[in-house]
C-alpha positions as CSV (number, residue, x, y, z in Angstrom):
1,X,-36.9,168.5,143.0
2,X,-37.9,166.3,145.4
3,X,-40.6,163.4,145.4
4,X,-42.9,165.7,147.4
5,X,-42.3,169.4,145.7
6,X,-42.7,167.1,142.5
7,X,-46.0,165.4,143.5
8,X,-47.2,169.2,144.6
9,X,-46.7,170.4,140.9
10,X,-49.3,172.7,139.8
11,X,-51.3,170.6,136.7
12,X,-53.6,171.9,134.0
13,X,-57.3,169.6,133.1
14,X,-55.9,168.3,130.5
15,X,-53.2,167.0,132.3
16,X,-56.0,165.7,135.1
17,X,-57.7,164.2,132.5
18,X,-55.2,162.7,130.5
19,X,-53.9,160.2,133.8
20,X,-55.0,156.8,134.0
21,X,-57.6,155.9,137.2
22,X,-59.5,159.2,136.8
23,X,-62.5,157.8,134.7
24,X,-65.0,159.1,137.4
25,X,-63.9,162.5,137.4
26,X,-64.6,166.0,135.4
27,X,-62.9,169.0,135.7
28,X,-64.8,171.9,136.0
29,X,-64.7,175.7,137.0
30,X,-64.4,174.3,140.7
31,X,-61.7,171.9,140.4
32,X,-62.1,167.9,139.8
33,X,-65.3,166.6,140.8
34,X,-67.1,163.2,140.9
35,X,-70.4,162.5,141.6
36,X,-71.1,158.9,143.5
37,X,-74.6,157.4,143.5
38,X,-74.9,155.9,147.0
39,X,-78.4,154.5,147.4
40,X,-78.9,155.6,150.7
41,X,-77.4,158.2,153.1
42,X,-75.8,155.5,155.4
43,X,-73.3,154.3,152.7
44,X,-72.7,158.0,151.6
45,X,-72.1,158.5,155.4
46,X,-69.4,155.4,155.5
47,X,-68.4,156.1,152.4
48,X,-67.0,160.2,153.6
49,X,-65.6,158.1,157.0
50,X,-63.1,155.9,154.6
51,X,-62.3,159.4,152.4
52,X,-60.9,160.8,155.5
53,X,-59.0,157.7,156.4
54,X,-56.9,157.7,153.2
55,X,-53.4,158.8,153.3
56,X,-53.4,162.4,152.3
57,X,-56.9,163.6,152.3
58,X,-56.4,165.2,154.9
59,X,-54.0,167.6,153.6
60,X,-56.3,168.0,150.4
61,X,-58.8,169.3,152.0
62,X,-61.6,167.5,149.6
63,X,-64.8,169.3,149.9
64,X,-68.0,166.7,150.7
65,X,-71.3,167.3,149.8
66,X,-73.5,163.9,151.2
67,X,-76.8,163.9,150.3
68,X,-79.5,161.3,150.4
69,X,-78.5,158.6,147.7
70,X,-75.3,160.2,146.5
71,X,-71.6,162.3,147.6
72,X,-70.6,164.8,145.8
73,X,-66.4,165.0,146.2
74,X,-64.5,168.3,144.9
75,X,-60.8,168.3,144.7
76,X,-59.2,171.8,144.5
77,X,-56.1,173.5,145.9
78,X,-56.9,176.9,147.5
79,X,-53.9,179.2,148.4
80,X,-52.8,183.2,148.4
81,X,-51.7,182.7,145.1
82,X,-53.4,179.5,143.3
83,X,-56.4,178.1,143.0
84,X,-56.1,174.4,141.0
85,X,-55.5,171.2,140.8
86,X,-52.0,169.6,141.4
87,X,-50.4,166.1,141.0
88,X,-51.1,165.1,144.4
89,X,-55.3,165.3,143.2
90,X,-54.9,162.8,140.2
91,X,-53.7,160.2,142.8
92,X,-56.1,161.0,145.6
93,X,-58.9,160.7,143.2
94,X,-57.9,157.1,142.5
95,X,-57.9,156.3,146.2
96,X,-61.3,157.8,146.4
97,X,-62.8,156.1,143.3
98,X,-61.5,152.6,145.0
99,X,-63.1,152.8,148.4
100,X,-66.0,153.9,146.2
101,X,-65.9,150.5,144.2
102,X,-65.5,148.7,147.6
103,X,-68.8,149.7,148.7
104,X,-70.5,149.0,145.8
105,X,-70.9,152.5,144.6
106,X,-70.9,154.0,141.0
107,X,-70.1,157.4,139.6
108,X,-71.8,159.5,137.8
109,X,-70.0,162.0,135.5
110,X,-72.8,163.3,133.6
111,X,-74.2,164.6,137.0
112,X,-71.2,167.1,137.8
113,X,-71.6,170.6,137.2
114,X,-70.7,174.2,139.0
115,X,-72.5,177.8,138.5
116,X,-70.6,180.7,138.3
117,X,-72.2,184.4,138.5
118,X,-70.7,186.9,135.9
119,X,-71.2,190.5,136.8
120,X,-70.4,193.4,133.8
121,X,-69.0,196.2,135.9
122,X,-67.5,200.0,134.0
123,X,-66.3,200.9,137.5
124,X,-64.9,197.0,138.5
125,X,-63.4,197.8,141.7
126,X,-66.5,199.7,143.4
127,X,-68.7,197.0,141.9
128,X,-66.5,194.2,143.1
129,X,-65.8,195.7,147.2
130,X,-69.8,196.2,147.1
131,X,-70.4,192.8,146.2
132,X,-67.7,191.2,148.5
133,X,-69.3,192.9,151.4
134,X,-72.8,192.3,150.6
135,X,-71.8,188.1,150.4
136,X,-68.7,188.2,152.8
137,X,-66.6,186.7,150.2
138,X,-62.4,186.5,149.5
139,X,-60.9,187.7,146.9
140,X,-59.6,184.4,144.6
141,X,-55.9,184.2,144.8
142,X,-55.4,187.9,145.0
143,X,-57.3,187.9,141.2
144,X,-59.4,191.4,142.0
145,X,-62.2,190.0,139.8
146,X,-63.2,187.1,141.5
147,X,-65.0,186.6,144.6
148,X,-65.3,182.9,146.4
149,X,-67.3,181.9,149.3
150,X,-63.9,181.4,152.0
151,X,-66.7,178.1,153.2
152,X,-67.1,177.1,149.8
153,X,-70.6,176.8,149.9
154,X,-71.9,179.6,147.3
155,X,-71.3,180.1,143.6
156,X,-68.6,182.1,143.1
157,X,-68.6,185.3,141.6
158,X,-66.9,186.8,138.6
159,X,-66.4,190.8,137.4
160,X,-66.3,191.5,133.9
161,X,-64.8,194.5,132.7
162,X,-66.7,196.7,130.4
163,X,-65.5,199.9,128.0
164,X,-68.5,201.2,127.0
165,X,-71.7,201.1,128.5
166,X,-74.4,198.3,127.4
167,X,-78.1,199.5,128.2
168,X,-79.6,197.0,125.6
169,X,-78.2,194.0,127.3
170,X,-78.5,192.2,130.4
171,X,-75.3,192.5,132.9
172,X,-75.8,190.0,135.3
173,X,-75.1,186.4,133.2
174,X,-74.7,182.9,134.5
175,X,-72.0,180.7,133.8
176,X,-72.3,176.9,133.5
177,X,-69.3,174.6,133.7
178,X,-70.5,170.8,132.9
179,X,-67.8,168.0,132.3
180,X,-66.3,168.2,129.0
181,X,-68.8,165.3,127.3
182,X,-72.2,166.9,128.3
183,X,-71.5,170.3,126.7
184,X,-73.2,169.3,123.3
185,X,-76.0,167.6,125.0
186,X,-76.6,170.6,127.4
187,X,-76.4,173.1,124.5
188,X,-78.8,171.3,122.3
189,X,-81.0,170.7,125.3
190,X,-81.3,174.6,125.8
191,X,-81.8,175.7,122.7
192,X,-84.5,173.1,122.0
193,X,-85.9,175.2,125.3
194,X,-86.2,178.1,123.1
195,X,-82.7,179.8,123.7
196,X,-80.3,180.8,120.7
197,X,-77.2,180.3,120.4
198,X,-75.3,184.2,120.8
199,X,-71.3,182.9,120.3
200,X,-69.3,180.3,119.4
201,X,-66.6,181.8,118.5
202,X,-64.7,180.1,121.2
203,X,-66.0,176.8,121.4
204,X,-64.9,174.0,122.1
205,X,-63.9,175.5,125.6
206,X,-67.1,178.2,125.4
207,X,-70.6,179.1,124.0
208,X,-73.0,181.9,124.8
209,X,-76.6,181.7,124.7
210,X,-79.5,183.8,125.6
211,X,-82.9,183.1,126.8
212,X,-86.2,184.0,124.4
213,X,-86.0,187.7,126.8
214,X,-82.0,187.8,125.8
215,X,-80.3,187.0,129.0
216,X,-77.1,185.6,128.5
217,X,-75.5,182.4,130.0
218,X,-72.3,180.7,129.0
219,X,-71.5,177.1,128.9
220,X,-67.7,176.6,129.8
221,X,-65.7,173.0,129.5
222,X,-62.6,172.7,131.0
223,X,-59.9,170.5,129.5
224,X,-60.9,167.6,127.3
225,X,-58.5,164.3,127.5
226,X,-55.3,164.9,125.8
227,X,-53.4,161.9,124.2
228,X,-49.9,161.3,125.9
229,X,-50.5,163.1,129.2
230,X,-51.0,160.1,131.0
């Protein structure tokens, strides 16, 4: 294997999460994400200009989201047939999380977070062509239950199939992936709210709650640090 197939290797969170350098970042259903509080929109916009001057971003294709006082950075690998993180991101998020010291900027982890649409479908493939024509989307890595914006702008969407009908229940939920040490807070927050707490039965990585009406949304976490992966 050479230096570059190696640094190319397909990774898991965990593995993301368990390098050294990576503090800023949080995986979540959209990749490794940081959140950097700026100030101001001028440093965010300098801030972008040195991302695309390091060595390799370009290739990576990092997705940038500038706002007013803070840049949102997504690092995710997009192909026919994957769509993850590699080794190549753990290293480029150091790079990034540098320039972002050298202009005085801080991350925020607790602020990262992606929304994902979950559709119950009987008939999956009808469902799933309607709704990919209705929002223009892709299929995901030829997946045929998942739909993703090809600009990466929207939520991506989700098909979930059902055997039996389920009148009683909602069919639309929401999923809500939030960095791996806000799930407890989140979950606490919402049921404080007034929601209940449906399922656990797969926690730590997933919960399912409802809403006082009973709509359902899930609260997903995506690989936790693992000791010796670094």
């Amino acid at each position: 294997m050479t230096f570059v197939e190696s640094r190319s290797e397909r990774i898991r969170p965990e593995r993301f999460h368990g390098s050294a350098g990576v503090e800023d970042w949080r995986v979540v259903g959209e990749g490794a994400c940081a959140y950097f509080r700026t100030g101001s929109f001028a440093v965010g916009a300098r801030f972008v200009g040195a991302i695309g001057e390091l060595p390799g971003a370009g290739g990576d294709h990092p997705d940038v989201d500038v706002r007013q006082d803070a840049v949102i950075v997504r690092l995710i690998t997009v192909t026919d047939d994957y769509y993850g993180l590699t080794e190549r991101h753990v290293e480029l998020a150091r790079r990034i999380s540098a320039v972002a010291r050298t202009l005085g900027m801080s991350a925020d982890p607790s602020a990262v977070q992606t929304v994902q649409v979950t559709v119950d479908a009987l008939e999956g493939p009808k469902v799933v062509a309607f709704w990919r024509a209705l929002l223009g989307y892709q299929d995901r890595a030829h997946s045929g239950e998942d739909l993703m914006d090809p600009h990466r702008r929207g939520a991506p969407f989700y098909f979930q199939r059902m055997d039996v009908p389920r009148p009683q229940r909602n069919r639309i939920h929401i999923d809500v992936w939030v960095p791996y040490d806000q799930a407890e807070a989140r979950i606490a927050a919402a049921l404080a709210a007034g929601g209940r707490l449906l399922n656990d039965a797969d926690a730590p990585s997933n919960w399912v709650l409802t809403d006082p009406e009973g709509n359902e949304a899930c609260i997903g976490v995506a690989g936790p640090p693992c000791p010796g992966l670094a």
